[in-house]
N, C-alpha and C positions, 0 to 999 in steps of 0.2 A: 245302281248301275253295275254291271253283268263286264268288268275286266276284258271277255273274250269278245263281248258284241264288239267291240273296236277294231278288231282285225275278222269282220265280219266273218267269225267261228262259231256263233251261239249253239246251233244247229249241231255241229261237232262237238262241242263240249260237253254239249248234254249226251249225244249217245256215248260219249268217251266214259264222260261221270256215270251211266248207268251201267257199263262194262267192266268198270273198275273196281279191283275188289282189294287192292294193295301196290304200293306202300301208300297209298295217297287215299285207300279206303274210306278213313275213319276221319281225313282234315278235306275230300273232296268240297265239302259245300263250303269251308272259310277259304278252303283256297282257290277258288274261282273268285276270289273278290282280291286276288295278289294283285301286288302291282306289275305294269307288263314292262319293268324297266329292259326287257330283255324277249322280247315276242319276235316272232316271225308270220308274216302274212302268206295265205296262200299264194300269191302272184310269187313269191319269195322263195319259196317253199318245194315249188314247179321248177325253178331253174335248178334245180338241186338234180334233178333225173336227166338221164338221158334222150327217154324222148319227149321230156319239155314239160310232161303233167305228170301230175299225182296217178299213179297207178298202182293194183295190188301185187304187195314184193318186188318192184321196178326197178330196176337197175340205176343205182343213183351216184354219178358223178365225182371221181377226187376233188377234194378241194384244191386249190390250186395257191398251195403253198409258197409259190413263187409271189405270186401276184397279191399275196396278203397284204391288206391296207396299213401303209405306214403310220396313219392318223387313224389309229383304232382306238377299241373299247373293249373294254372286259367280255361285250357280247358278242363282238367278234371272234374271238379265242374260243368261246365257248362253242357257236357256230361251227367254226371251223372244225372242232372237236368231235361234233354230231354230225357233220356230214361224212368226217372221214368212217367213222365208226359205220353209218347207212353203206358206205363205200364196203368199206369190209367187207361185211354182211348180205349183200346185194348177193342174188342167185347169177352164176357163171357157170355155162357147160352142164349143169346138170348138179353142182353142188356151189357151193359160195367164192368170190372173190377170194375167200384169204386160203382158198383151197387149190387156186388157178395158179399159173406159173407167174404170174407177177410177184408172188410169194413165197419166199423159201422156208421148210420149217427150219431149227436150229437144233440139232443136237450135240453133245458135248463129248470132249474127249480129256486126259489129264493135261494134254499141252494146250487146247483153245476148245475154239467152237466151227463145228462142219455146216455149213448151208446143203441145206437138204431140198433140190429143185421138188417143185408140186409137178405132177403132171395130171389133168383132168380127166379122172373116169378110173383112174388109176389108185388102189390105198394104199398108202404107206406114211401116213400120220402113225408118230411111234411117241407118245407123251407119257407121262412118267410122274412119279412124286418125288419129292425132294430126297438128296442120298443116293443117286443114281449119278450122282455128274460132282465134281470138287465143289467144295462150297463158297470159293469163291465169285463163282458164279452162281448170282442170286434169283435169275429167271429159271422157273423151274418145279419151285414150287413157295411154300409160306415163307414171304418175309421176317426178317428179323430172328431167323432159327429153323429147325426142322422139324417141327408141329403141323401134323395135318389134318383135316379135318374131315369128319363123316355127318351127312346126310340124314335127317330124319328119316325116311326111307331107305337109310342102312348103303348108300352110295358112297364111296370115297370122293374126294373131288382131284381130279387127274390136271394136269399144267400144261401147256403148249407153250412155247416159246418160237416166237415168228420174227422175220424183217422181209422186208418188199427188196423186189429187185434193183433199186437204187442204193437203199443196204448194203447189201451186198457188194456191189461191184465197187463200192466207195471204199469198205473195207478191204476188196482183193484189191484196188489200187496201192491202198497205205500197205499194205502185207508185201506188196511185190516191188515197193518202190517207187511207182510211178510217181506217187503221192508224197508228201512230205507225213511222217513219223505225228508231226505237230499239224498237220490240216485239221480244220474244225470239221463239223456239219455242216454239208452244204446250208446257205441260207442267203444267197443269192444267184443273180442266173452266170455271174462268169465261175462258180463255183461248180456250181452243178453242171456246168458246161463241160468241163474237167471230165466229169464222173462220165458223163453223157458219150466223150469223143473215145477215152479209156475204153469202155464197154463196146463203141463201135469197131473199134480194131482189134476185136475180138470176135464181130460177127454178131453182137447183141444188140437188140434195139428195148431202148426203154418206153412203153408206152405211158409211164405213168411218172415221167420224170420230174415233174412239175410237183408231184406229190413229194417230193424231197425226200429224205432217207426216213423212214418207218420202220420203228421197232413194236412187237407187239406181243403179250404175253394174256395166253386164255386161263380160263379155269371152268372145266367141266364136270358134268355127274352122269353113272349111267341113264339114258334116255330111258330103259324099261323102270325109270324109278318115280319118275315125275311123275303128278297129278293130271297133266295136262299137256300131252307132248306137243299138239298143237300150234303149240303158246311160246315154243323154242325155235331157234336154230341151230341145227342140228351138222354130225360131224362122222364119218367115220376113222376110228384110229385103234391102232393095237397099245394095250395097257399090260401093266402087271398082271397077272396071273396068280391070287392071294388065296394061300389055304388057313383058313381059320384056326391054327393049331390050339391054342388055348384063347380064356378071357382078356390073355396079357399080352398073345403072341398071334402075328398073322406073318407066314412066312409064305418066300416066292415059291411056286408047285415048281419039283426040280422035273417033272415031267415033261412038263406045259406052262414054260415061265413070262409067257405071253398071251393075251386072248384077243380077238377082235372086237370090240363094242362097237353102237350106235352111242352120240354124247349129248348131251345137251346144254349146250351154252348158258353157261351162268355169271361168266366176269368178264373182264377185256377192259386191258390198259392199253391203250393209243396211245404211243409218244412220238414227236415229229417236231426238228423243226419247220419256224416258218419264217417268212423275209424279215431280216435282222436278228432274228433269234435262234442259233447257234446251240443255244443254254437247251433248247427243246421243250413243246410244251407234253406237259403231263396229265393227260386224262385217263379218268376209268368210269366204266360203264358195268349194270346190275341188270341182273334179270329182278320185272320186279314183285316174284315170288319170293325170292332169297331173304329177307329178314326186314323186322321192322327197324323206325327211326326211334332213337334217343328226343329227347323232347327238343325243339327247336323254335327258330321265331321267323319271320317275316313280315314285310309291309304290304299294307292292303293300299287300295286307292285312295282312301281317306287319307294316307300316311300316318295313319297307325299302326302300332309295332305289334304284331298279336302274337300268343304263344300256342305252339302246337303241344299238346302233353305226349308224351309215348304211350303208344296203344299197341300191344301184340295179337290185338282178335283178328282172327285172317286163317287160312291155308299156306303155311310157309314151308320152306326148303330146310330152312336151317333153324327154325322156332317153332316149341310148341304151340298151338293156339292159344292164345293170353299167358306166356311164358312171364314170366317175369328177370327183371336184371340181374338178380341177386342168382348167383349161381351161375351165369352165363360166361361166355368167354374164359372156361377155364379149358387147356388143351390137354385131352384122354389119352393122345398118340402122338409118338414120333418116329422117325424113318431112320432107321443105322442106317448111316452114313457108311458103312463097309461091304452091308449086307442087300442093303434094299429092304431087310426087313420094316415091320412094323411093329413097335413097344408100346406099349403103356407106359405112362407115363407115372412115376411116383405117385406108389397112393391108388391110382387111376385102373381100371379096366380102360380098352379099347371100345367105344360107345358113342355116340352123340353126345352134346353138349351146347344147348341154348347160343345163337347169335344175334346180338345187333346191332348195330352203325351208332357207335360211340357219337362219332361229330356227323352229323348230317347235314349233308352239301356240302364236307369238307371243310368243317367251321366247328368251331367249339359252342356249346349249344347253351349262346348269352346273347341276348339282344344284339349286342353290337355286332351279329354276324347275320342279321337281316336285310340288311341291304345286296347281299352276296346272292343270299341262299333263294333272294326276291326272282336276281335275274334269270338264277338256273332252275327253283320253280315254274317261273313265266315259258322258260322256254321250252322246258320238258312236257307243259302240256298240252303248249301251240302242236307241237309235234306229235306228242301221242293222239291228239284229237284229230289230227289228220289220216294218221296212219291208222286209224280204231276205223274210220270212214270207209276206206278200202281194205278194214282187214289184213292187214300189214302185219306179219308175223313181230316184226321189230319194234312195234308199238307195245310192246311188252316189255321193251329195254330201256333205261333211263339213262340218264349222265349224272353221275355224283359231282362232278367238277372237275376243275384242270386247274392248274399251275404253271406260272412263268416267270419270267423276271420284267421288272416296269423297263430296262433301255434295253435289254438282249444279252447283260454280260452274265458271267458265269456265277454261278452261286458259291459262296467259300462255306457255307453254314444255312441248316435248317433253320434260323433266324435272320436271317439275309433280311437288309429291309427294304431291298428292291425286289423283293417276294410280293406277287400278285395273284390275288384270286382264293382258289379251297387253298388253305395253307396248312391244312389239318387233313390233305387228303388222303382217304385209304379206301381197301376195295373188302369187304365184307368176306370173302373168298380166297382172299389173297394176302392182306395182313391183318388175317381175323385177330388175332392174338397181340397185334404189335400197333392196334389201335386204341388201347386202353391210355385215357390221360387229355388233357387238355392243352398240353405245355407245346408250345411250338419246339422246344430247344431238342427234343428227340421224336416230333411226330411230323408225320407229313412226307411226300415224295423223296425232296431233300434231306431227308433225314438220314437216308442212305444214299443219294446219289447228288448229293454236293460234293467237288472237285472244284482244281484249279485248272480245266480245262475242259471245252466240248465234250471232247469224247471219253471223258473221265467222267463226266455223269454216269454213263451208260455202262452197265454190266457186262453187258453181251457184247460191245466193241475190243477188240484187241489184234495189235500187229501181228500174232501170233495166229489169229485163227487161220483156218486151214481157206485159201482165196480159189473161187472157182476157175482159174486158171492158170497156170506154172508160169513162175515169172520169166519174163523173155531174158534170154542170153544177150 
């Protein structure tokens, strides 16, 4: 028995599986016999758009963060996770959601962080690599240090750092007063009410304020690099401007220390909370070019536990074709942090260097992480098989996982045992380097953004940042 015939997909899955040529290339035929502990039906699938059906690149719905079900499931979170992310991504004006004024970009200064309003048709996407901004702000570029990485096709990969306009006006409250110093994340409606009445005696309306405060952190490559531009979506922003001075040195052009590119989407962490959860959940999402999986397991319908082995044969981003482990994950280059330059790294020329997904589906790759890896399996292909139907540019993007807490409260530790979901999660692009290992006690979201408070998770929050509006006399 055929897993997808149950949510009457056969039909889709098979063209998905004949389109697919990674990460799921080489396990497509055992994984169509996953279990569907975590599916979604097209009737399900439709209410996600705005005009009601599956269409190609359709404009698809916030989730509605307020109204998230109190009597949930893991598959809910994860849902929640992939609609916002479709959200995102969805075409607006002529380029995407996260490009439109519901989204601020975020750039940095020594005292905080400046929300930078989008205006549609207009560029001024200005992203950067890590060493351009204080380090302790971590959005930006590679976690856990300032290692960054290059592209098989010789691409750097460039950082956006975003928050939606509930963000924002939540922090120019706290920043101005309005707000108490100690106010969590909205994550109910008289909170957000707050945020909502603030902003209107300001002249601002929130269309999307049920999406509760959204922080969000990209990672891109130049577009003229890809095998397949197609297959992206796509960004325009001004970047560094790198002269190749030596094998060890790529320094900023003191001519032209800026240039315009087209980008192509390669990462994106969604973090948000949602009703009751304060703490915020953590997801990331892969193009899925970018690098193969670490061997991994899952359950099929029989409820048997089967293993996936690691396979590198494919057309990848970031791996040679049948790469092997041994050698990979070691970082060529890093960013002065004074200069903006780029170094080599001890030992190292500036180069590529092999990537893979240590823990796949944000799990450590042991049986005991098949039940996890089941649900976000099942769901990633209900969705791709849809979106491969209409040729959905997005049907190219996966969900690695999210991360929450089981009652809503704050996490004090990377081994919190109210830790639910990937608990190992990373993004291949984003903490290439800082995903090495199995141990929960320094891997995972929380591993950097446990606090004793809401907004102490979050990097990019602070009283200090610069609030889009001068606080009232």
């Amino acid at each position: 028995m055929n897993r997808i015939t149950n949510t009457g997909l056969a039909a889709a899955m098979t063209l998905a599986m004949a389109l697919d040529s990674s990460p799921l290339h080489a396990e497509t035929a055992a994984l169509n016999y996953v279990d569907n502990g975590c599916s979604i039906s097209p009737t399900e699938f439709s209410t996600w758009f705005a005009s009601g059906s599956l269409n190609d690149n359709g404009m698809v719905k916030f989730a509605d963060s307020v109204g998230f079900p109190t009597d949930n499931s893991k598959c809910d979170f994860y849902k929640w996770a992939h609609q916002m992310f479709l959200w995102i991504t969805s075409p607006a004006g002529g380029g995407i959601v996260l490009d439109s004024p519901v989204f601020y970009d975020v750039n940095f200064t020594n005292t905080g962080a400046v929300y930078i309003p989008n205006t549609l048709g207009v560029t001024g996407n200005a992203f950067a690599l890590r060493g351009t901004k204080p380090q302790n702000f971590q959005p930006g570029g590679q976690a856990g240090g300032s290692d960054t990485l290059l592209s098989l096709n010789g691409s750097l990969v460039y950082f956006g750092v975003h928050a939606n306009d509930v963000y924002a006006w939540f922090n120019t409250a706290v920043s101005n007063g309005a707000l108490p110093s100690s106010a969590p994340f909205p994550s109910n409606p008289a909170e957000l009410n707050s945020i909502v009445q603030y902003a209107a005696q300001h002249g601002a309306v929130l269309p999307d304020a049920n999406a509760l405060t959204l922080e969000l952190k990209t990672a891109w490559v130049d577009a003229a690099t890809v095998s397949d531009l197609s297959e992206y979506v796509t960004i325009s922003a001004t970047v560094p401007n790198y002269v190749k001075t030596s094998s060890t040195l790529w320094t900023i052009d003191s001519k032209t220390p800026t240039i315009q590119k087209t980008l192509a989407l390669v990462g994106m962490h969604v973090v948000g909370p949602v009703q009751n959860h304060p703490e915020m959940v953590w997801a990331t999402f892969e193009h899925h070019r970018n690098a193969p999986d670490n061997s991994f397991y899952f359950n099929n319908i029989f409820d048997q536990t089967q293993e996936v082995p690691y396979d590198s044969t494919g057309t990848w981003t970031f791996m040679t074709n049948g790469g092997s482990q041994n050698g990979a994950l070691v970082a060529q280059m890093t960013v002065d942090g004074s200069t903006g330059n780029i170094k080599a790294t001890s030992g190292n020329t500036i180069r590529q260097n092999d990537v893979f997904r240590v823990n796949p589906w944000g799990n450590a790759p042991t049986a005991a992480s098949a039940e996890n890896n089941s649900e976000l399996i099942s769901l990633n292909l209900d969705i791709r098989a849809m979106l491969t139907l209409v040729s959905d540019v997005r049907a190219n993007y996966f969900q690695v996982g999210a991360i929450w807490t089981r009652d809503g409260t704050i996490p004090s530790s990377p081994t919190d045992p109210n830790l639910v979901g990937s608990l190992l999660l990373a993004n291949s692009t984003m903490e290439t380097y800082h995903q090495q290992g199995t141990s929960q006690s320094d891997q995972g979201c929380f591993g950097c953004h446990s606090a004793s408070t809401s907004t102490g998770t979050s990097h990019l929050f602070s009283p200090n940042n610069q609030p889009l509006v001068p606080p009232s006399k």
